[in-house]
ZATI-696805 format. One record per atom (N, C-alpha, C): x, y, z. Coordinates in steps of 0.05 Angstrom, whole numbers, plus 32768, in hexadecimal, padded with zeros to 4 digits. Layout:
XYZ...
This chain:
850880CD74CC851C80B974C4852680C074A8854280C174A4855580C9748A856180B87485856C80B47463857B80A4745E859F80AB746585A780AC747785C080B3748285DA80A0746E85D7808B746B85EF8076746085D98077744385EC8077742985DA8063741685DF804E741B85EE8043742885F88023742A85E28017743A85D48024744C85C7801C745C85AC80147450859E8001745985817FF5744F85707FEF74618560800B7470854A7FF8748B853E7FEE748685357FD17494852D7FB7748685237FAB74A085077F9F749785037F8D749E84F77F71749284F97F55749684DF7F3C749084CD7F3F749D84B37F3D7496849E7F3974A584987F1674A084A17F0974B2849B7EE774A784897EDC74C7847F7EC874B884667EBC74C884717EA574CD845C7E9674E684657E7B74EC84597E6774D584497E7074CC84377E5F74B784277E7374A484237E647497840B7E73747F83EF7E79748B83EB7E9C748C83CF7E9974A183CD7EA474B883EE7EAA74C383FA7EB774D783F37ED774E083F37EE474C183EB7F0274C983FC7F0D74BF84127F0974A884297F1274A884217F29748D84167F21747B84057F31746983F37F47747583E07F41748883DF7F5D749C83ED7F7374A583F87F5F74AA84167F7774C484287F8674AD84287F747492843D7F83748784307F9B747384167F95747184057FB0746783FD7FC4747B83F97FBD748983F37FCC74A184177FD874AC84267FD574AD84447FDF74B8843C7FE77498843D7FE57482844C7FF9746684388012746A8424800F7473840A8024746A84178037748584148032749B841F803D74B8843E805074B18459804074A88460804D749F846C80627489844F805D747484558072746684438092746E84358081748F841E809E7491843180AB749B844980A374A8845F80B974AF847180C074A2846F80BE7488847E80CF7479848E80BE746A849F80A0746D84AB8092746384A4808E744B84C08088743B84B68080742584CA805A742884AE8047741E84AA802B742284A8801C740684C2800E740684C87FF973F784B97FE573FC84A77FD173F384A07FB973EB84AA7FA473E084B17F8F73F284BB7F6F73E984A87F5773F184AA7F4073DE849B7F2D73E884AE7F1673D884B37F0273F184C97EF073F384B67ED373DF84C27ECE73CB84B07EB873C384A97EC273A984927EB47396848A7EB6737B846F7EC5737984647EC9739384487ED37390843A7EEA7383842B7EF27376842C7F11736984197F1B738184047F13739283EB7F1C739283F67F3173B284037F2973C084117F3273D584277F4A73CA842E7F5673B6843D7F6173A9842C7F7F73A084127F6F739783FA7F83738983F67F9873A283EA7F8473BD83E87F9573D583FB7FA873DE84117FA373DC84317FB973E2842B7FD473D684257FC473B8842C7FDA73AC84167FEF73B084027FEB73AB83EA7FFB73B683ED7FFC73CD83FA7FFE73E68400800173FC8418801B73F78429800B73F08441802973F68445803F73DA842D803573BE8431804A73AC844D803E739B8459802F73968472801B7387846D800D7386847F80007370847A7FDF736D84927FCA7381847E7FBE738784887FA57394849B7F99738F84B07F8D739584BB7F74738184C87F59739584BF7F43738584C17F24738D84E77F26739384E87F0F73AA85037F0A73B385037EF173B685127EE173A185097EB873A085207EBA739C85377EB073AD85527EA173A285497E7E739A853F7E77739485377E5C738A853C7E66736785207E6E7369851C7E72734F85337E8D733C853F7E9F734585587EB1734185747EA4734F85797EB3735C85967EA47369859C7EB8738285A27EB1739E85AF7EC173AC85AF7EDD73A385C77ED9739185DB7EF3738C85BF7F04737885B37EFA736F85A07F04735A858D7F18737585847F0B738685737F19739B857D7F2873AA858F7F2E73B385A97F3D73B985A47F5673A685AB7F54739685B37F61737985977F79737985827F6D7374856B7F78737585647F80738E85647F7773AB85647F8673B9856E7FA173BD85877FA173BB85977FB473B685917FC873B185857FC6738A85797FDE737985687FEC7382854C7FD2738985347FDC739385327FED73AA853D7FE773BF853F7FF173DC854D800D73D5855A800F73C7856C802473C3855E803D73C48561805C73DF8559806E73D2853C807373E78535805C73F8851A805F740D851E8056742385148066743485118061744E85118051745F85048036745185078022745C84FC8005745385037FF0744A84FD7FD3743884EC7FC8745084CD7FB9744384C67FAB745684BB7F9A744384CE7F77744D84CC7F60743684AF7F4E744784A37F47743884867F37744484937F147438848F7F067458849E7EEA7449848B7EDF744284887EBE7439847E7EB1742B84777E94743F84647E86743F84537E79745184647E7D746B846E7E67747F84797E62749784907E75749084A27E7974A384C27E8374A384D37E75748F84D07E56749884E17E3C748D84DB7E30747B84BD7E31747184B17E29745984C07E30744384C37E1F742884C87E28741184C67E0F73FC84E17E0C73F584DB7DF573E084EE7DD673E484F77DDD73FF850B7DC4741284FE7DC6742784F77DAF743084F67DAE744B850B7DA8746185237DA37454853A7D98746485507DB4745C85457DC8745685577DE1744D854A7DFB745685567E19744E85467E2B745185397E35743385487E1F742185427E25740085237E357402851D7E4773ED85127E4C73EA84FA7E63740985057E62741284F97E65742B84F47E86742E84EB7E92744984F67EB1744E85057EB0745F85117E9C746B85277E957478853E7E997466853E7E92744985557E93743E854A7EB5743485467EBC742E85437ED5742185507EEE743C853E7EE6745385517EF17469856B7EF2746E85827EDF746C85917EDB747385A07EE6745185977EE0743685AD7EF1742485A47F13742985927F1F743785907F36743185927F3E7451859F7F2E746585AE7F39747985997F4A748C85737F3D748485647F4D748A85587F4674B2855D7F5674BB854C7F4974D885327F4474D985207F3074E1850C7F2974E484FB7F2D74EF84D67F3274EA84C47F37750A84B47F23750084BC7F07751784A47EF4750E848F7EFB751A84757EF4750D84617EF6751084547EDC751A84407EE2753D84387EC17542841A7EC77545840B7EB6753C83F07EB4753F83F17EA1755D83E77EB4757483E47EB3758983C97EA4759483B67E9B7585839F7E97758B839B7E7F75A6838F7E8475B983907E6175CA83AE7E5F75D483BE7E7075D783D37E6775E383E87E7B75F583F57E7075FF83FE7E8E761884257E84761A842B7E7A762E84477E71762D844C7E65761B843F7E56760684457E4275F0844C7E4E75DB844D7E6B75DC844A7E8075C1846E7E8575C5847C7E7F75E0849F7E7775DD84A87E6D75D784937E5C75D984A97E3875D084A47E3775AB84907E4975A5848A7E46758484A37E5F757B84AE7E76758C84C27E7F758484D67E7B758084DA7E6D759584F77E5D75A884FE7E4B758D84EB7E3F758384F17E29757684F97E33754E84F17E4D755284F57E5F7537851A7E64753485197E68755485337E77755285447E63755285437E4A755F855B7E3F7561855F7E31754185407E2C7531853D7E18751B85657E29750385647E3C750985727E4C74F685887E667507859C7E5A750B85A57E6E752785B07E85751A85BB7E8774FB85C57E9974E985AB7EAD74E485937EA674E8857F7EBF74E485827ECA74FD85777EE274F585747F02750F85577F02750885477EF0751F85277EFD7524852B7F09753C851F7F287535852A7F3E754085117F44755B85037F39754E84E97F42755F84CF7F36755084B97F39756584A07F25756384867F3E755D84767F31754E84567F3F754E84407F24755584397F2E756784237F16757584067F1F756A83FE7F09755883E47F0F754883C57F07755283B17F0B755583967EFE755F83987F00757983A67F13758C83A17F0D75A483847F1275B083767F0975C183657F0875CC83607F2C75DE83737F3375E7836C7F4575FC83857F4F7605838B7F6A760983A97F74761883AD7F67762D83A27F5B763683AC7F4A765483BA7F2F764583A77F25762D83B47F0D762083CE7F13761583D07F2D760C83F57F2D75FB84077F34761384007F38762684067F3A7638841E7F27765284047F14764C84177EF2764B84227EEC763984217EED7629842D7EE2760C844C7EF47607844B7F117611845D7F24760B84707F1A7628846F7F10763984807F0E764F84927EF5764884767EDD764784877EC4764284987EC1762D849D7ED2760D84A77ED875FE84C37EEA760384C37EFD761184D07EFF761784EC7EF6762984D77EEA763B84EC7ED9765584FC7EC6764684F37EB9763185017EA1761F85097EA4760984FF7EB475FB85177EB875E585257ED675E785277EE875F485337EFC75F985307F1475E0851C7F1375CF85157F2875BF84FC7F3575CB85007F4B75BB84E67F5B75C584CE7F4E75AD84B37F5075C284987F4E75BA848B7F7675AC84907F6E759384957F8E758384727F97758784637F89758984497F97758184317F747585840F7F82757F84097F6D757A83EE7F73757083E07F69756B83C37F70755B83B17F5E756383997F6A7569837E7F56757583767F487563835D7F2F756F83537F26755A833C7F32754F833E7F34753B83327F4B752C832A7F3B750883167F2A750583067F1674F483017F2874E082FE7F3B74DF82EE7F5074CA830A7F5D74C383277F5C74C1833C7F6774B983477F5874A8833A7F39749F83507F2B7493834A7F347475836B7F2B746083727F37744E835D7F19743E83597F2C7422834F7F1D741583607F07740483557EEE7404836A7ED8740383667ED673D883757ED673D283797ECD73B783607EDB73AE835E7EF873B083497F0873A6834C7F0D738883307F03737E83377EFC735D83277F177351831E7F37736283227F44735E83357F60735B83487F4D736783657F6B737B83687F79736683707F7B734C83707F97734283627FAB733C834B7F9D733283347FB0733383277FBF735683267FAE736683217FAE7378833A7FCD738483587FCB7380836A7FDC739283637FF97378835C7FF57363835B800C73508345801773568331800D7367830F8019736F83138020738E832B802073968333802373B58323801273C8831B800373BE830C7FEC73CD83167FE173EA832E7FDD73E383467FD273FC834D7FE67417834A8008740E83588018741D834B80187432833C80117442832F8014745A833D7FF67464833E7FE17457834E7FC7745F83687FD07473837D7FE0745B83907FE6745683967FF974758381800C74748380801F7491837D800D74A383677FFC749F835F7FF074BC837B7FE274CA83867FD074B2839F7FBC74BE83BD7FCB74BD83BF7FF274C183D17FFC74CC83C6800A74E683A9801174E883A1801574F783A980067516839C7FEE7510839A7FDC752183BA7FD6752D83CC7FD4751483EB7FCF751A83F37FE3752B83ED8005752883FB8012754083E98019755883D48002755B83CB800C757283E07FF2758883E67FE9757D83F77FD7758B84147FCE758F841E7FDD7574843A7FD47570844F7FEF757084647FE7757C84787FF6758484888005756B8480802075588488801F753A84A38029753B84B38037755184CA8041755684DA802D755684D08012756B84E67FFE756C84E47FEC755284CF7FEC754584DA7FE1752984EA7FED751784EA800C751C84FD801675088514801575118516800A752B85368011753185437FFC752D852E7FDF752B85327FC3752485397FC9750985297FD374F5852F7FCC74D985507FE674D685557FF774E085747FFF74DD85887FF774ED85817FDF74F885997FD07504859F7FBB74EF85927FBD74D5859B7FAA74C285B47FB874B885C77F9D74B485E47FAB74A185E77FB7748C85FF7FC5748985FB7FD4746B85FE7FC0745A85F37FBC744185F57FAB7430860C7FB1741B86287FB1742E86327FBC741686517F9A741A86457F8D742B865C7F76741E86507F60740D866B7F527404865F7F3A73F4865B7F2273FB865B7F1D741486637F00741D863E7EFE7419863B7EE57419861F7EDB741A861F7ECA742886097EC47445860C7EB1744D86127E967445861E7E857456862B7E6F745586097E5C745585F57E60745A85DA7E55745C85CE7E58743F85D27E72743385D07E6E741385E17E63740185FD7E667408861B7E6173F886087E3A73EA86027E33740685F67E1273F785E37E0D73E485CE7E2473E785B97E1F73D685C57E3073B885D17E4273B685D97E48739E85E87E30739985F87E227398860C7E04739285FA7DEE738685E57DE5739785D17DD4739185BE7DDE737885B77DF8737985AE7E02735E85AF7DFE734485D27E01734C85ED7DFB733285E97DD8732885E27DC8733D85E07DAF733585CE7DA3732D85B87DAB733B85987DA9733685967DA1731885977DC37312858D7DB672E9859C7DB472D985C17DB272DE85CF7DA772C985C87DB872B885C67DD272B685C07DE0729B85CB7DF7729885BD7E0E729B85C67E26729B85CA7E3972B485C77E2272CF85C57E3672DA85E57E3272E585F47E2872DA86177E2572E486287E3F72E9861C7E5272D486217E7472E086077E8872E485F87E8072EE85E27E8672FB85EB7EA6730C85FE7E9D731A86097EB5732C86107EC5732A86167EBF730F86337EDD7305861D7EE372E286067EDA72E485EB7EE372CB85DC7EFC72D485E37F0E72F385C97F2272F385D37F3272D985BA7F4072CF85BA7F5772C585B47F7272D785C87F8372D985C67F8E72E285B47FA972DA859B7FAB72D7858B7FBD72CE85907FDA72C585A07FE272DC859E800072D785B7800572C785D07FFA72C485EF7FFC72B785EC7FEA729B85DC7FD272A085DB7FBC728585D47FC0726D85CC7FD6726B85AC7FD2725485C07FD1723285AF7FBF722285B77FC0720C85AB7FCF720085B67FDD71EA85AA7FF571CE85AE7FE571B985907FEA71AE85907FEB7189858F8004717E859980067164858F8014715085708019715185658001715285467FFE714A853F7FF37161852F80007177852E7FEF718D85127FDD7185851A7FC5718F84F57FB3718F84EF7FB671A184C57FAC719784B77FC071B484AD7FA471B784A97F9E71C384907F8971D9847A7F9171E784687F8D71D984457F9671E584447F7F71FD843E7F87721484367F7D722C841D7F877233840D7F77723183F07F6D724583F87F7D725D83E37F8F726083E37F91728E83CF7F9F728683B47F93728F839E7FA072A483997F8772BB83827F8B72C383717F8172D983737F6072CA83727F5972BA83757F4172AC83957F2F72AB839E7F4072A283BC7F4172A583CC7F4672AE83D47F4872CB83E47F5972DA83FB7F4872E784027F2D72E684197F2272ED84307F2372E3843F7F3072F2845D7F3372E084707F3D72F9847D7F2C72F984997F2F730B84A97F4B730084A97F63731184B57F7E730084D87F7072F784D97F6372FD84FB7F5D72EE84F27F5A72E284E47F3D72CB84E37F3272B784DF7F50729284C97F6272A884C97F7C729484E27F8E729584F77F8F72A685077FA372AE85237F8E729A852A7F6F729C85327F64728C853B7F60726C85177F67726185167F69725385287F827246851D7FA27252851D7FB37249853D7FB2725185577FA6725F85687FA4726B85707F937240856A7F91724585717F7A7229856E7F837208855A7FA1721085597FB071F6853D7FB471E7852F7FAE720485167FAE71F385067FCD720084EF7FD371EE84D87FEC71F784C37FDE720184B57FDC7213849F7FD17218848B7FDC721484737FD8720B845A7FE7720484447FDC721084387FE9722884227FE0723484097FE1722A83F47FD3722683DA7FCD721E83C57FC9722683B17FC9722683967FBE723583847FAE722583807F937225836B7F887219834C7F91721E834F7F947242833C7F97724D83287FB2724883417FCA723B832D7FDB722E832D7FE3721E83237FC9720F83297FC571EB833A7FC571D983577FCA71E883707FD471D783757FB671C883797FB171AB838C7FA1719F83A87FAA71AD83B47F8B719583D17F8C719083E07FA7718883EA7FB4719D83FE7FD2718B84067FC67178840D7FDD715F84127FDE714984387FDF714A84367FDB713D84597FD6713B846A7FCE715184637FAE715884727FAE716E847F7F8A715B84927F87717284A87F71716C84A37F57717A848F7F587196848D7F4A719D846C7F4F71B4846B7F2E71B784547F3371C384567F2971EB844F7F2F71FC845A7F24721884397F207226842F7F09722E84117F08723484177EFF724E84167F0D726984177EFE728384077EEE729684007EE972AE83ED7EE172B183D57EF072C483C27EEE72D583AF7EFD72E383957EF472DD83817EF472E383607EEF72E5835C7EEA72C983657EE172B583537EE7729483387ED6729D83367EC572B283167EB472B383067ECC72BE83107EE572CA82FA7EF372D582F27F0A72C283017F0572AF82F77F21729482F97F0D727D82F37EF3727982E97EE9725D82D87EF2725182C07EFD725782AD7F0F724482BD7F20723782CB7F31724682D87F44723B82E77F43722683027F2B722A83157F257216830B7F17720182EE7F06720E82EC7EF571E982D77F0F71DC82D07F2371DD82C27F3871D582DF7F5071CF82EC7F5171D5830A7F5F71C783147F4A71AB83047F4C719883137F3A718083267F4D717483297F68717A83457F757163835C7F67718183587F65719283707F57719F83747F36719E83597F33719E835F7F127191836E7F097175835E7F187163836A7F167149838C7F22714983907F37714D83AE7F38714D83C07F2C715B83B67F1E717083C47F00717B83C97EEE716183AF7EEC715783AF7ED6713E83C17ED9712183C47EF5711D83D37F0C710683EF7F0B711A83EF7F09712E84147F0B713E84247EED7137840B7EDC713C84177EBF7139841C7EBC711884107EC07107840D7EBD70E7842A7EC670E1842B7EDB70F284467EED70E3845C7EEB70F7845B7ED5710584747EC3711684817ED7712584757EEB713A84787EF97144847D7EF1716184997EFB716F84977EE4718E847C7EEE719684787EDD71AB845A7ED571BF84627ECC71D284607ED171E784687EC7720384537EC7720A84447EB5722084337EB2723484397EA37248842D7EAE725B84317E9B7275840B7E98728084097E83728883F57E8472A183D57E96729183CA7EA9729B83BC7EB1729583BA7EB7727783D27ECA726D83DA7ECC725183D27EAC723E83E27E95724C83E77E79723B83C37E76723683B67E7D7250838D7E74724B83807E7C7232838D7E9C7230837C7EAB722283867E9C71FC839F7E8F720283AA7E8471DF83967E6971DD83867E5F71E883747E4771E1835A7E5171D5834A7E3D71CA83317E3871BA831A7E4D71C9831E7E3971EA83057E4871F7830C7E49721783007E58722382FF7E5A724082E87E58724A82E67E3B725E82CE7E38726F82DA7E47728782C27E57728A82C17E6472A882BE7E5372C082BF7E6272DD82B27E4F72ED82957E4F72F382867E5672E982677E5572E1825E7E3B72C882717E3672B982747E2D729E826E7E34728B82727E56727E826C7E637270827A7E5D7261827F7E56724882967E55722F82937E6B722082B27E77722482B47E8F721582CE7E8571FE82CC7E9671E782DF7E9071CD82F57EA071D6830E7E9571D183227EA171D683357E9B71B983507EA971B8835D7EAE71A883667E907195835F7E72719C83617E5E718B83757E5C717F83947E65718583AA7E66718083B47E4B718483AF7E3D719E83B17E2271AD83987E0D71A483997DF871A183897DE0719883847DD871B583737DE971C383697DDF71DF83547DEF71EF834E7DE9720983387DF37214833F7DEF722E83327E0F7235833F7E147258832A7E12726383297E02728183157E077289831B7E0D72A583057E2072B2830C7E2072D283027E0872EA83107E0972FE82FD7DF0730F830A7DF7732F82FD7DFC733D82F87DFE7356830E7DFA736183207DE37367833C7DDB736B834A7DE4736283617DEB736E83837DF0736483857DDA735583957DE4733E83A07DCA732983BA7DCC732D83C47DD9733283E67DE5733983F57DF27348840A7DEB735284107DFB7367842D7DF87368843C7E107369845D7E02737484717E0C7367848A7E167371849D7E17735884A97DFC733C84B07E0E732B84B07DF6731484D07E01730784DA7DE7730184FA7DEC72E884E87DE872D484EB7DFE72C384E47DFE72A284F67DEF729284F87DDC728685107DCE726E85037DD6725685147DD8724785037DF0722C85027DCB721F84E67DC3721684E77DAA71FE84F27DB471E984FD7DCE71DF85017DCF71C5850C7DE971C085147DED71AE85277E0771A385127E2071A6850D7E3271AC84F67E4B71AD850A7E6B71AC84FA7E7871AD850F7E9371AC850D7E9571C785087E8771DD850B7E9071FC85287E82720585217E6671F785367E50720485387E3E71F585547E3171F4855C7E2971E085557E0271EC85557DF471E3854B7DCB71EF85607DD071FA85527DC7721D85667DC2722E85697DDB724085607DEC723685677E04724C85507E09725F85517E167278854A7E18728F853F7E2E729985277E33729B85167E4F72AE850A7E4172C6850E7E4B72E1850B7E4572EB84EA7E5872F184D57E4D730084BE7E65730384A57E5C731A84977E63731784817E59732984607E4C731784547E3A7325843E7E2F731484217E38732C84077E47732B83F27E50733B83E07E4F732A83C77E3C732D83B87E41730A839E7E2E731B83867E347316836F7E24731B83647E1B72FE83727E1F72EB83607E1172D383747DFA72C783667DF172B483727DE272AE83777DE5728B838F7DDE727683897DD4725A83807DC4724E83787DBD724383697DA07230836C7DA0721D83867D96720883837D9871F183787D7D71E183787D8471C983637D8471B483737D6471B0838F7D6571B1839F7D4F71A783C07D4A71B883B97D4071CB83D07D3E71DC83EA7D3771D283EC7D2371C483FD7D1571B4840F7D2071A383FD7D3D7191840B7D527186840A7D64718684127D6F719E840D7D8671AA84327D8B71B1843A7DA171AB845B7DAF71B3845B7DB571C584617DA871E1846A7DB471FA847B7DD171F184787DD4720B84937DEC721084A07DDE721D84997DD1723584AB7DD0725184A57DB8725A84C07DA8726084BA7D96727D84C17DAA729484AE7DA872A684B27DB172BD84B77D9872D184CB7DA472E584CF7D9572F684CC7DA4731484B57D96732084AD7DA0733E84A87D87734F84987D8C736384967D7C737F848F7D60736E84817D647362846C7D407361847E7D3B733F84957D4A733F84A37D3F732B84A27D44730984A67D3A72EB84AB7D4972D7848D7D4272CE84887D5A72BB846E7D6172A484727D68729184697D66727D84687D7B726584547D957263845D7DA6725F84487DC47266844A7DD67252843B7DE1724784387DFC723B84367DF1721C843B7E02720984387E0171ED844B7E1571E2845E7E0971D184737E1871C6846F7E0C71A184707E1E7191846D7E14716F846D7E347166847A7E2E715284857E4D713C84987E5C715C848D7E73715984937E88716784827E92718484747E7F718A845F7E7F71A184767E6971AF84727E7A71D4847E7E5D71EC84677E6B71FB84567E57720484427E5B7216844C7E4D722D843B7E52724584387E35725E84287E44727084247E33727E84197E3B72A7842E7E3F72B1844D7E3872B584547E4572C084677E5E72B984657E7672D6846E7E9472D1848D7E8D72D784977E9272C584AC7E8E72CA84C77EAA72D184D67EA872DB84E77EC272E184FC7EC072D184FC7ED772BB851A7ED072B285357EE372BC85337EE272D785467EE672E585577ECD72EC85467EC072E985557E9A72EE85697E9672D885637EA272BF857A7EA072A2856F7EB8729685847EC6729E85827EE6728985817EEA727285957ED0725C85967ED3724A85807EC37236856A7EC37249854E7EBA7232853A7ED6722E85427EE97246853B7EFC7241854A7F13722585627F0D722385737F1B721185657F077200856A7EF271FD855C7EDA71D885407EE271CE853C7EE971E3851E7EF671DF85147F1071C885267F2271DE852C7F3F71CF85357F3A71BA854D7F2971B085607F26719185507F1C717E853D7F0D718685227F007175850B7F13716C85017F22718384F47F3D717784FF7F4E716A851D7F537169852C7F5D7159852C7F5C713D85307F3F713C853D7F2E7120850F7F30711185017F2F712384E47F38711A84E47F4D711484E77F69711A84E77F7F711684FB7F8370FB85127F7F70FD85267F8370E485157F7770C685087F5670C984FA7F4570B784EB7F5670A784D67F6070BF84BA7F7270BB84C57F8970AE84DD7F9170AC84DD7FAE70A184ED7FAC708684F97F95708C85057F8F706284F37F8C705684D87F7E705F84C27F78704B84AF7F8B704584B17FA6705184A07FB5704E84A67FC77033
């Protein structure tokens, strides 16, 4: 298989009926399958998730990248599709819980329903077949008609019992909704992916996963038809018009109204990465956090930045590295910091130059894991209290339960070098611990967020520090990513008159 058109993008969704379905299987198992024949495999995952992203990438050797018109815009995921896909063999996007799931239930907002239909992509739903035989049509039947503008192209029948069982399942499927039954996979208890594995990086850097990884392409072509999926994923259109479905055209409109803020030219804000980039004289650098501790980061938000004028400088707390030396800004993301607290509160040249960054009003960004490590202390989930960087007048602790969950509107409480009172990041909130500060009363939000169960105050914003729980994308408003950079700037220029 060649890339004949550049215009052309073989593509497929891998979306499920529900969360649990198999669709994370099939789509590691189809990336691993076809890269044993030679393809070279793009990675997408429809939604805010990082941990499904990690697997891709250690699956096809690239990085992954998130596709959320909620939290970006239509034209924004479009846009990045585009780039990314550009140049490989073939795009295979992994959706996010059900097909129709997202952040409306009376819409496809947020959905992989909507992400299908702006990227023109055909579909292979995936059905967990377990206990059921003719009923596995009526759960299709009812996919296809819910959305008649999507192309589900074809089916992968998951847990079946026995080739005699897909057997039934592959007829009555067919007879009623008139797609082909592409493939299907046994039940097979010892294949499932590990759920919110709070070791995955360490774990895919020790090859821990690759026998997973074999087993669930293994298993995928002992059953599934891999010719007729490729011929499915190049019956997708060239992506070379502009119309956007009339199914998105609404949810971009409602966007615009939603927060009354900045997102009124939302549409016409991508940065275009590879043509955009701004130059300094003096470029500023931004030290970014990424090991095993640190590893959440939407690749736009870094590609943004550097789109905006910045150098990025990668770091490791985890193997002892401080704060780089001459940098302009600081970027702390989020990832496991509860499963390497020994480690980080025993790194004091990286604690302390957190403490020496803030003194000398240096930006600080954190999100999520990053925001943990700026408090007093971190209880483990053992209840170990470890000292952490004491930047924040509070205390993190872990606890068994989700504390958060959901997309969130960021409203900036206050003027910051990200966002100015009143402006708008849109992002995602996933966090089992919780903050406790010392003095609620006087404590500087960053953010009201506004999500499902309605407005909060979140994070910690004062001097040159905006912390929070939630990760936010600044693909949602580009130009907090540029305020950003002009601030490390206007730091860097400061730092060098005084020297």
């Amino acid at each position: 298989m060649t890339i004949a058109d550049r215009n052309a993008r073989p593509r497929l969704i891998i979306a499920g009926t529900g969360s649990g379905a198999g669709k994370t299987t099939v789509t590691l198992g189809l990336m691993r399958a076809l890269a044993q024949r030679g393809l070279s495999v793009q990675g997408f995952k429809c939604g805010p998730d990082f941990i499904d992203p990690t697997y891709h990438t250690a699956v096809t050797g690239r990085p992954s990248r998130n596709l959320d018109a909620w939290m970006t815009s239509p034209e924004y995921v479009r846009d990045t599709f585009e780039k990314a896909s550009a140049g490989h063999d073939i795009s295979i996007i992994e959706g996010v819980m059900g097909l129709y799931d997202g952040k409306d239930p009376l819409s496809n907002t947020g959905s992989t329903a909507e992400i299908a239909l702006v990227t023109q992509t055909p579909v292979i739903l995936v059905v967990d077949v377990r206990s059921m035989a003719r009923s596995a049509a009526a759960i299709v039947l009812g996919f296809q008609q819910l959305e008649p503008e999507l192309n589900i192209a074809g089916v992968i029948v998951n847990r079946c019992g026995s080739a005699g069982h897909y057997t039934i399942v592959q007829k009555a499927i067919k007879q009623m909704c008139g797609i082909p039954v592409v493939g299907w996979l046994k039940r097979d208890e010892d294949m499932s992916i590990p759920e919110r594995h709070l070791g995955l990086v360490p774990a895919i850097e020790r090859g821990e996963l690759e026998p997973l990884f074999q087993r669930a392409a293994d298993v995928l072509m002992e059953g599934t038809d891999l010719d007729l999926l490729l011929e499915l994923a190049t019956s997708a259109p060239p992506l070379n018009a502009e119309e956007v479905s009339s199914a998105t055209t609404a949810h971009a409109d409602s966007a615009n109204d939603e927060s009354g803020s900045n997102y009124d030219s939302l549409s016409n804000s991508v940065i275009h990465v590879n043509n955009r980039h701004v130059s300094y004289a003096v470029q500023p650098v931004i030290a970014v956090a990424r090991d095993a501790a640190f590893n959440f980061y939407y690749p736009d938000n870094l590609e943004l930045l550097e789109a905006a004028g910045a150098r990025l400088h990668y770091f490791s707390p985890l193997a002892g590295e401080g704060i780089p030396t001459d940098v302009d800004g600081i970027y702390l993301g989020g990832g496991f910091p509860e499963e390497f607290a020994a480690e980080i509160a025993g790194n004091q040249e990286f604690l302390e130059g957190l403490r020496q960054a803030v003194q000398s009003n240096m930006p600080l960004f954190a999100e999520c894991g990053g925001y943990m490590v700026l408090g007093e202390t971190l209880i483990d989930r053992k209840g170990v209290t470890f000292d952490m960087a004491g930047i924040i007048p509070a205390q993190v602790q872990m606890q068994k339960k989700r504390a958060a969950l959901g997309y969130r509107e960021a409203s900036s409480v206050r003027d910051s070098f990200l966002l100015k009172k009143g402006e708008v990041l849109r992002g995602h909130e996933f966090h089992y611990s919780t903050m406790t500060y010392r003095d609620e009363e006087t404590i500087p939000y960053a953010y009201e967020t506004k999500g499902m169960r309605g407005l909060k105050q979140e994070g910690y914003a004062a001097g040159n520090i905006v912390a929070g729980y939630t990760h936010v994308h600044l693909g949602s408003y580009p130009a907090a990513a540029r305020r950003w950079v002009e601030h490390c700037l206007a730091y860097r220029q400061e730092r060098d008159m005084q020297r």
